[in-house]
Backbone bond lengths (Angstrom), bond angles and torsions (degrees), N, CA, C in turn:
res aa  C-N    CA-C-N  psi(-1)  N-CA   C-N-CA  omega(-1)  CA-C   N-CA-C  phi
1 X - - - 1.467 - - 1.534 108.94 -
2 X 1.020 117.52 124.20 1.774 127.33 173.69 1.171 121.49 -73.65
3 X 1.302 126.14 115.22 1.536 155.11 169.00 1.437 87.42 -1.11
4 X 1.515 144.67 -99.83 1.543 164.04 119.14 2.018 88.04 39.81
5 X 1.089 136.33 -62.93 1.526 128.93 -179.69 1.465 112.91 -75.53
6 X 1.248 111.71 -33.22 1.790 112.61 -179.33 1.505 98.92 -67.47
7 X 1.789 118.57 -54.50 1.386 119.85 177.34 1.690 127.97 -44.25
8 X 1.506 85.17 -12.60 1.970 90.98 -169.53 1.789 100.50 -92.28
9 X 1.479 108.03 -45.19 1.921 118.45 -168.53 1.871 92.08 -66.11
10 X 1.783 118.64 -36.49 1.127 102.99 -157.33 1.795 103.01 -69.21
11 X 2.005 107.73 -28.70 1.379 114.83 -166.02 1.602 112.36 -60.57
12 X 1.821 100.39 -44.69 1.099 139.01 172.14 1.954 100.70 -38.01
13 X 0.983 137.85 -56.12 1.403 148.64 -161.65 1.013 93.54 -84.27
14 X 1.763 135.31 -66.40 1.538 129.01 -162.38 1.468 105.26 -75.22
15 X 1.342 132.16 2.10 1.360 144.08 166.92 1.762 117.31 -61.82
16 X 1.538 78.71 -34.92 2.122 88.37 -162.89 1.378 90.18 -84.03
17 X 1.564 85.38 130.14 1.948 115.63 155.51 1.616 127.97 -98.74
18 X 1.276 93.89 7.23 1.436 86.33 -152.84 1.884 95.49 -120.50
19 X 1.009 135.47 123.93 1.591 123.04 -154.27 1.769 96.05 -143.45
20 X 0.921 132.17 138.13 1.519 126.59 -179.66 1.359 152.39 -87.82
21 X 0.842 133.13 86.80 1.730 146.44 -133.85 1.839 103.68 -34.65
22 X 0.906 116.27 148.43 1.454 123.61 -171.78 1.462 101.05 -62.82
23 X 1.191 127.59 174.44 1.577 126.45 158.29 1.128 113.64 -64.05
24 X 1.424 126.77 161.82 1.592 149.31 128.35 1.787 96.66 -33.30
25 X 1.435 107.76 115.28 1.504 118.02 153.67 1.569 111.16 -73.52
26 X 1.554 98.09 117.69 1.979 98.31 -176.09 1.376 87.52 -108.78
27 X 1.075 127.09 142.07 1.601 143.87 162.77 1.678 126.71 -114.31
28 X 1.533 81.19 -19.57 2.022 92.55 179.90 1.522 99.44 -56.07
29 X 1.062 155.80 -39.76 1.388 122.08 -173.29 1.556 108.08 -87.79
30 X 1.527 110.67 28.71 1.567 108.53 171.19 1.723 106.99 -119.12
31 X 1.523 89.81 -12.30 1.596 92.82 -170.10 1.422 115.58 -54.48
32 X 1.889 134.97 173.31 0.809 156.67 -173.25 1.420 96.69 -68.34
33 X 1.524 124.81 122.91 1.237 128.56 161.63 1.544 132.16 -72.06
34 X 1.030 106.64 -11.18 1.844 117.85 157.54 1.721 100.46 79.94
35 X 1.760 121.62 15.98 1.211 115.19 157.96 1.293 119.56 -20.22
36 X 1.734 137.67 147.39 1.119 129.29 128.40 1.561 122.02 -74.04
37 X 1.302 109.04 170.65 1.368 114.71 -146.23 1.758 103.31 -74.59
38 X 1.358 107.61 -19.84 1.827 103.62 176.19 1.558 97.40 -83.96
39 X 1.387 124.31 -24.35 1.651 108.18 177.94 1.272 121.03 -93.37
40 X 1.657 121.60 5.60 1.043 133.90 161.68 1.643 126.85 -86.14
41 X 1.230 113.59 -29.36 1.401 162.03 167.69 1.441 101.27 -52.00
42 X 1.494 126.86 -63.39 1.201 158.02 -153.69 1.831 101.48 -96.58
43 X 1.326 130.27 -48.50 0.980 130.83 -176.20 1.899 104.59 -73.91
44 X 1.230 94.88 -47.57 1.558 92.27 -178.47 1.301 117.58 -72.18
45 X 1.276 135.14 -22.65 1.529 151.57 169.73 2.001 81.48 -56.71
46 X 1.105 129.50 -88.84 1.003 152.18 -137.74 1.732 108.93 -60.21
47 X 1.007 91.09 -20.26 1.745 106.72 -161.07 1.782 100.04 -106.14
48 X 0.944 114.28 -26.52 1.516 137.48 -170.03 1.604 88.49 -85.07
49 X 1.569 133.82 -99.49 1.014 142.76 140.33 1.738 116.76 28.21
50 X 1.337 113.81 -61.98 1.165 121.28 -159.97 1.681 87.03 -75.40
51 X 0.897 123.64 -23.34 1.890 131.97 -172.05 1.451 83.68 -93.73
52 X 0.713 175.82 -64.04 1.526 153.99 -130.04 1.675 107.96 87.49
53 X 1.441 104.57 49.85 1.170 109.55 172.92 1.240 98.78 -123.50
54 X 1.475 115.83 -179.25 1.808 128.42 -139.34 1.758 85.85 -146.61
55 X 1.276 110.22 119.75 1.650 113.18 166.42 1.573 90.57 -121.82
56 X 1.575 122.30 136.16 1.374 145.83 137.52 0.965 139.77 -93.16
57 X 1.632 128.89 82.32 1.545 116.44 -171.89 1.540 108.65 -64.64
58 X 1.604 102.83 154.59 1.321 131.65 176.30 1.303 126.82 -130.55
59 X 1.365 112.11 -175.74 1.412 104.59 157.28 1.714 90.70 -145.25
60 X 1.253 101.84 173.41 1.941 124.16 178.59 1.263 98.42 -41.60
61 X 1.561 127.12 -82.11 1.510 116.30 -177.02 1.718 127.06 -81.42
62 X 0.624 85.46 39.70 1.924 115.61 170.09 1.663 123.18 -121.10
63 X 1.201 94.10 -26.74 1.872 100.71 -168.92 1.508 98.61 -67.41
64 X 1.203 158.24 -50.53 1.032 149.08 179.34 1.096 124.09 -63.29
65 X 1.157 130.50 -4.75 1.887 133.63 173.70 0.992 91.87 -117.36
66 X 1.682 141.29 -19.63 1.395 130.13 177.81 1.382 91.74 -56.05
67 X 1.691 108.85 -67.19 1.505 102.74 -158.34 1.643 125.26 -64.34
68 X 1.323 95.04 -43.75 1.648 76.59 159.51 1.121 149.27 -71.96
69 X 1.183 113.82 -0.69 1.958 126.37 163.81 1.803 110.42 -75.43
70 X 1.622 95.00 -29.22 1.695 98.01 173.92 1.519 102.86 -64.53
71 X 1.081 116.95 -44.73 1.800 121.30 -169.65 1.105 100.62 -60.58
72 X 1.372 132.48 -69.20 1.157 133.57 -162.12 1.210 106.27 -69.40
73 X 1.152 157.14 45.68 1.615 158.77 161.93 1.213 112.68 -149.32
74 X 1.307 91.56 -13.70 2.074 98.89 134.78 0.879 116.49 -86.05
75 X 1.201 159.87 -63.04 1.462 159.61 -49.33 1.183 109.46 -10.64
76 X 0.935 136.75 59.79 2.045 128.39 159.93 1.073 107.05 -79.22
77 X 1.687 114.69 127.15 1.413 133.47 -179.03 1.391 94.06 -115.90
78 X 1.066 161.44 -15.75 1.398 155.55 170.06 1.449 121.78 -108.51
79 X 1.233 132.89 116.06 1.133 122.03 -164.08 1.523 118.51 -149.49
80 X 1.186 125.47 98.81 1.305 156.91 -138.37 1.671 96.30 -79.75
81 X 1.364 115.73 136.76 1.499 127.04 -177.63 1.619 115.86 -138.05
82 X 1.184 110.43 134.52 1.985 108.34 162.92 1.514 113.20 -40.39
83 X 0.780 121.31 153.99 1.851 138.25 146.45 1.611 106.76 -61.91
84 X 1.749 105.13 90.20 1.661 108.60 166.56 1.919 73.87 91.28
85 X 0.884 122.98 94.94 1.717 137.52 173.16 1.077 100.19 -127.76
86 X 1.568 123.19 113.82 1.555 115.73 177.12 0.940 118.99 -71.86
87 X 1.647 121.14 9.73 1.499 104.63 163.55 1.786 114.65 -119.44
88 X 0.768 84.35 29.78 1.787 97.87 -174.92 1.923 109.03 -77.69
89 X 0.970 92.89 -22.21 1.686 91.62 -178.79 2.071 107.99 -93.94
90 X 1.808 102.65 -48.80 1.349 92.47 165.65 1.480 130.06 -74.89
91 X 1.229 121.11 -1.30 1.548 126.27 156.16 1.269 123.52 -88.17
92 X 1.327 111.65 -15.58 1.938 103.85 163.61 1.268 112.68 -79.46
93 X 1.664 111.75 -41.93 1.467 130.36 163.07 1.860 108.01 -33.81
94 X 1.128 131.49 -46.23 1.616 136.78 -156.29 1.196 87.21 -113.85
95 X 1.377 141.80 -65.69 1.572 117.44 -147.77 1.567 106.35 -53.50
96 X 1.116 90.54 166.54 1.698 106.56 151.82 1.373 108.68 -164.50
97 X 1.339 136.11 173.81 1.558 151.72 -150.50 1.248 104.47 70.80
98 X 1.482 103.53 -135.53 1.381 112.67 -167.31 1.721 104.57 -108.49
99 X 1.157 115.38 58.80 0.860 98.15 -167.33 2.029 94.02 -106.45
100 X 0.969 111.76 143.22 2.087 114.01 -172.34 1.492 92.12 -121.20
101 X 1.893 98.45 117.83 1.716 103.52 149.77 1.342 108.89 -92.13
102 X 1.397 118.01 144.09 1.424 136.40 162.51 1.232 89.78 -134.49
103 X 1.730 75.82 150.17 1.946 108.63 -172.59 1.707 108.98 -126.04
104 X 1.551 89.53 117.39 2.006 85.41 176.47 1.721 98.28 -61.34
105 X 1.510 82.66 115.44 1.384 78.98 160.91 1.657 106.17 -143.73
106 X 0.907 139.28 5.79 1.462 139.36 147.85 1.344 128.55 -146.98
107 X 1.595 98.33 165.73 2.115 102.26 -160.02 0.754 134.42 18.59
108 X 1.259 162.58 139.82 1.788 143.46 143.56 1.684 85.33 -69.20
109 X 1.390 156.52 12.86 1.105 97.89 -174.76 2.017 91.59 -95.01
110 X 1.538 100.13 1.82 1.857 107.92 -160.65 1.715 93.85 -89.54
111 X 1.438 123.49 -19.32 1.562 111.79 -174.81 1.656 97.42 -132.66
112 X 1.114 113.29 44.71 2.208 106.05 -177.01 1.482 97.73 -69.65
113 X 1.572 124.94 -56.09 1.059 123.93 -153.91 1.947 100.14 -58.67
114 X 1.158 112.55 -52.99 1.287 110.14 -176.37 1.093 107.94 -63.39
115 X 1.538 143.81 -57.79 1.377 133.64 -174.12 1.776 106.65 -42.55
116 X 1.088 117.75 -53.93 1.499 119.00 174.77 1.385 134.23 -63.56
117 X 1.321 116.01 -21.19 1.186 126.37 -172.20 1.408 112.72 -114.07
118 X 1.989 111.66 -36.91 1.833 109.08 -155.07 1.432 93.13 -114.40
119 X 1.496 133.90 -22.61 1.331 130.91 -157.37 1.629 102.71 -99.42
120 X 1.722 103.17 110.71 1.662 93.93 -177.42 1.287 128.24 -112.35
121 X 1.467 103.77 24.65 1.687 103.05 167.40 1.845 91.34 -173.53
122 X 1.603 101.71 144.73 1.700 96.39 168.68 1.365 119.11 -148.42
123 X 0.923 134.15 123.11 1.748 147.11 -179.94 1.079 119.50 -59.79
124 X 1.295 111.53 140.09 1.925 108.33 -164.17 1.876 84.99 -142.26
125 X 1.177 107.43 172.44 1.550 124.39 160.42 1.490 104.05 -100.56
126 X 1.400 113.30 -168.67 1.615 112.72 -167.73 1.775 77.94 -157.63
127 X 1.814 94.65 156.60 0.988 104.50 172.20 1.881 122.12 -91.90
128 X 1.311 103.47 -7.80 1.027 132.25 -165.72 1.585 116.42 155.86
129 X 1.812 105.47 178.27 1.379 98.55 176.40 1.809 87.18 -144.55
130 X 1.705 108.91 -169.33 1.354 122.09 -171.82 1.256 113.12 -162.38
131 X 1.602 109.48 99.27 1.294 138.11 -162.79 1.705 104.24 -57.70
132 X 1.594 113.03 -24.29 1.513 104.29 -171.93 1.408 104.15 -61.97
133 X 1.488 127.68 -61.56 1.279 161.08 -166.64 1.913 108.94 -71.40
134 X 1.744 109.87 -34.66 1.318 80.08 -168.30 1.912 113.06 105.29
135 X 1.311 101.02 -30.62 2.144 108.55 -169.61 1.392 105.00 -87.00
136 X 1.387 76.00 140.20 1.613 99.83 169.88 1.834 97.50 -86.13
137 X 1.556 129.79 160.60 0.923 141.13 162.17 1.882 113.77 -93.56
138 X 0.790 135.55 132.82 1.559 134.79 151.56 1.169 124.82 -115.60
139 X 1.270 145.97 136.98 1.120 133.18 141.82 1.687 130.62 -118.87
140 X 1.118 102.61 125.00 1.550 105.46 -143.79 1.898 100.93 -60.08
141 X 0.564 103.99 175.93 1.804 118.15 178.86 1.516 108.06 -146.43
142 X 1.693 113.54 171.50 1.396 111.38 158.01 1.405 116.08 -95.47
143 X 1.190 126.69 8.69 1.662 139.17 149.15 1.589 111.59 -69.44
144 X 1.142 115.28 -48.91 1.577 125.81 175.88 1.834 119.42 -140.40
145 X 1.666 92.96 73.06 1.587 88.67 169.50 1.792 129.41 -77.26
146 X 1.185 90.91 170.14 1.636 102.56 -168.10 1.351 122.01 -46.16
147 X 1.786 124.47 -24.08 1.056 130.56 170.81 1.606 119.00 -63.31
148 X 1.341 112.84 -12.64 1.460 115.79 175.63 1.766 111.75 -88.06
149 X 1.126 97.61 -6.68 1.654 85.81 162.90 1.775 107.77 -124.45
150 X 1.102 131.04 11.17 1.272 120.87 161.98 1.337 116.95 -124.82
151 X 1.252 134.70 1.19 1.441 129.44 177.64 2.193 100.17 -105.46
152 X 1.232 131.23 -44.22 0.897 105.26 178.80 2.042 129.83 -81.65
153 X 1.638 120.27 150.71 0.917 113.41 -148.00 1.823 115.65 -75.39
154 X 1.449 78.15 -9.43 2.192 89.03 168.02 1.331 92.69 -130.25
155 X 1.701 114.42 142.38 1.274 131.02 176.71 1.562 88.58 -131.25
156 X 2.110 108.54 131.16 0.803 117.89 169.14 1.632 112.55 -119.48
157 X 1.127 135.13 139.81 1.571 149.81 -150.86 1.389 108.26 -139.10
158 X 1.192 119.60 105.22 1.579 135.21 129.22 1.318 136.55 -2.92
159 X 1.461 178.85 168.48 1.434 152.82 142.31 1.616 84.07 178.25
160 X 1.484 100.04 125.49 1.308 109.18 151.58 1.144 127.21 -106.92
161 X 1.573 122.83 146.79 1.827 126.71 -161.72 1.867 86.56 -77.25
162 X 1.398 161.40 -8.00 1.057 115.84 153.90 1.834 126.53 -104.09
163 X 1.110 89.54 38.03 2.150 123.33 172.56 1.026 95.41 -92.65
164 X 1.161 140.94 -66.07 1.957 162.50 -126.61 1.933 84.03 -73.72
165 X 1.284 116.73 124.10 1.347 112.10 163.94 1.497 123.80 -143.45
166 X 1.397 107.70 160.24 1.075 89.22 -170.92 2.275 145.43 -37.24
167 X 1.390 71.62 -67.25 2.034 89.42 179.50 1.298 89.93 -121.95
168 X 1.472 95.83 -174.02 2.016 120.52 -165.99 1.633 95.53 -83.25
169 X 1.285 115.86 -37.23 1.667 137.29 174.26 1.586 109.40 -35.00
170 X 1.337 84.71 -72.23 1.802 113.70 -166.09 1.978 84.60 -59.70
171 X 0.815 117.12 -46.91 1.686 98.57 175.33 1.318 156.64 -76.07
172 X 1.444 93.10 -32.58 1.751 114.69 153.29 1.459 93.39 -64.76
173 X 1.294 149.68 -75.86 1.123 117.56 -173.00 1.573 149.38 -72.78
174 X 1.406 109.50 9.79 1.706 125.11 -161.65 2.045 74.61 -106.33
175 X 1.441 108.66 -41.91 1.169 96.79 -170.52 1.753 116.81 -104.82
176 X 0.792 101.39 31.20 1.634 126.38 -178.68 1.607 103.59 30.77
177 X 1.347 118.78 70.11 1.147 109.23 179.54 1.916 130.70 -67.44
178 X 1.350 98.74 -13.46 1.413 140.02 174.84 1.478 80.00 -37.41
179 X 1.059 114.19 -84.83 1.499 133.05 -151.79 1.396 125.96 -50.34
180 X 1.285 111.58 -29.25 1.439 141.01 160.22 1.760 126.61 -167.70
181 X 1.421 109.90 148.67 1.516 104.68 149.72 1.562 96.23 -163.83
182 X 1.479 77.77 176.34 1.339 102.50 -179.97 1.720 143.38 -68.15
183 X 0.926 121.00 125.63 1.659 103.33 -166.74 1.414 132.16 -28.71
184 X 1.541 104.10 -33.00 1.090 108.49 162.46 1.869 123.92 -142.27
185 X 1.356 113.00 144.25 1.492 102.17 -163.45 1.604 93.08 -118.40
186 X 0.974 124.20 -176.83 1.564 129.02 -178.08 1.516 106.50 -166.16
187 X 1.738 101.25 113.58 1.369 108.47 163.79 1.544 117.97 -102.27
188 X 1.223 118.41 136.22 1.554 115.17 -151.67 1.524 88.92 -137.51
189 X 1.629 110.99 128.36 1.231 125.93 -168.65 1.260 103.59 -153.75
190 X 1.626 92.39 76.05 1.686 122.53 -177.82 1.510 121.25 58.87
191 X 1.434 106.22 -179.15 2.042 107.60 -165.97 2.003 104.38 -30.64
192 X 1.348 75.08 -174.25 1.625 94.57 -176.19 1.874 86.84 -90.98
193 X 1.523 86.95 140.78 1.592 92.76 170.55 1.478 108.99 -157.98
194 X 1.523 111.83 156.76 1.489 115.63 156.47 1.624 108.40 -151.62
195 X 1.803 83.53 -178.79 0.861 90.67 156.25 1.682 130.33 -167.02
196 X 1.037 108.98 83.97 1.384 131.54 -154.31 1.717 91.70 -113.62
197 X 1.327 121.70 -51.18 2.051 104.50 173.82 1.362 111.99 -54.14
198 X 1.054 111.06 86.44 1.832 103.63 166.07 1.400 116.05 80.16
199 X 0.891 117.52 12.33 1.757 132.38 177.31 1.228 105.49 70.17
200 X 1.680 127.16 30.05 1.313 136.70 166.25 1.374 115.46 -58.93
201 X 1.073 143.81 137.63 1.539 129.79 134.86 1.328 127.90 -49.31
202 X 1.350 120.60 108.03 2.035 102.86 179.15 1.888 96.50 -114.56
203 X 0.719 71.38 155.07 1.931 86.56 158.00 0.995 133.35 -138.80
204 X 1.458 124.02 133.78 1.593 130.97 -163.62 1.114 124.54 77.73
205 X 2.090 115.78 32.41 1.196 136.41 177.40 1.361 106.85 -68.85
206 X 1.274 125.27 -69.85 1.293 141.22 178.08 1.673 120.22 -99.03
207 X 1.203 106.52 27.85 1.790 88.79 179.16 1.626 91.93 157.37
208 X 1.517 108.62 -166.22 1.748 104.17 -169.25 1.376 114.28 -34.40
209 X 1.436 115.35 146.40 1.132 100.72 152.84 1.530 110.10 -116.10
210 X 1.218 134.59 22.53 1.647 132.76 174.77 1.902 87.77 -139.95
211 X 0.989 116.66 120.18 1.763 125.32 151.23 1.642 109.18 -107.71
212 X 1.271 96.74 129.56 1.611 102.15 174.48 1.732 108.41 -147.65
213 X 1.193 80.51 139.83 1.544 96.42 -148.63 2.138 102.14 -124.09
214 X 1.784 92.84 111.04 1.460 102.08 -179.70 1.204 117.03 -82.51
215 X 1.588 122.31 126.15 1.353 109.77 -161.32 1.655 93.69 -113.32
216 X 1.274 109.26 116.85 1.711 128.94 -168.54 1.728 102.53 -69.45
217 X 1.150 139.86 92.35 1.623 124.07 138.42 1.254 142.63 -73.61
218 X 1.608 113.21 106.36 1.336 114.18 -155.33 1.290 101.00 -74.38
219 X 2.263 138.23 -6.99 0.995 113.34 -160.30 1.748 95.50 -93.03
220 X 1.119 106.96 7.85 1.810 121.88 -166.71 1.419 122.95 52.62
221 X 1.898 93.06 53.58 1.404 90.08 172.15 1.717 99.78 -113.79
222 X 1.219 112.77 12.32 1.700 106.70 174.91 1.744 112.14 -42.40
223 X 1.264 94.90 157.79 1.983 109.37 -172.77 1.770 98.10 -129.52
């Protein structure tokens, strides 16, 4: 192209006034589907599930023998907790055998070998979940960082049925995520999986391979 034709497209461009209004932002096919709370309940059970994930309904004074009946049909003898875990006092309270809480509570660089090697399942809270999808929400803290739900080989999760919401939508905005977050957030929609060997599905390549997920009813009608 000749110097004399580039000079004409470039004149040609700084010429135009006229530029075209952005789109209409449509969001309705993200909007809140207006489930009631057993078909919301039901979708996220279902969607979770289909991944090889584990939902247990509960209720408030149930959650602590829930979880330890889950352990023990594993056998998990080590069992990994936040710094200040609100359930760390009624699970020392209930266990009995051999069962050991440890609590991250300093460096990974002073306990790596054990987090990776000795700790075989660890309990987190959730910030919520999202019945379209099936996800749990996390957001990591320095009470409960992110390595507690992807380095041990059972991850157990918290969720209360009035957390559970519709879409990813309906939550950034009910929970104004606008306003802040965290460096890093984590939506988790059951075990660790891939599939990159051969277009296999595996699970528990890189991270849990069992997620089970207690689903809290505060009106105490959990089953």
């Amino acid at each position: 192209m000749s110097s004399t034709a580039k000079a004409d497209i470039l004149a040609r461009l700084r010429q135009r006034t006229h530029t075209s209004p952005p789109p209409e932002r449509d969001f309705s096919v993200l909007e809140a589907r207006q489930w009631t709370p057993a078909e919301r309940i039901e979708r996220f059970r279902q969607h979770l599930e289909s991944v090889q994930g584990e939902v247990i309904r509960t209720t408030e004074s149930e959650l602590n023998q829930a979880i330890l009946d889950r352990l023990s049909r594993s056998h998990v003898r080590r069992l990994l907790l936040g710094r200040n875990s609100p359930f760390q006092a009624g699970l020392a309270a209930a266990k009995s055998g051999d069962l050991e809480l440890h609590v991250y509570d300093q460096p990974i660089e002073t306990w790596q070998s054990e987090l990776f090697n000795e700790i075989e399942a660890a309990l987190t809270t959730t910030l919520g979940g999202i019945a379209e999808t099936g996800s749990l929400i996390l957001w990591p803290t320095p009470d409960e960082p992110r390595l507690m739900s992807l380095v041990p080989p059972m991850h157990l999760a918290v969720l209360r049925v009035d957390q559970l919401h519709d879409t990813l939508l309906q939550v950034v905005r009910e929970q104004r995520w606008s306003q802040g977050m965290p460096t890093n957030a984590l939506l988790i929609s059951g075990p660790s999986k891939t599939a990159d060997i051969e277009q296999t599905l595996v699970f528990g390549a890189h991270g849990p391979r069992e997620l089970v997920v207690f689903l809290v009813d505060e009106s105490g009608s959990g089953a």
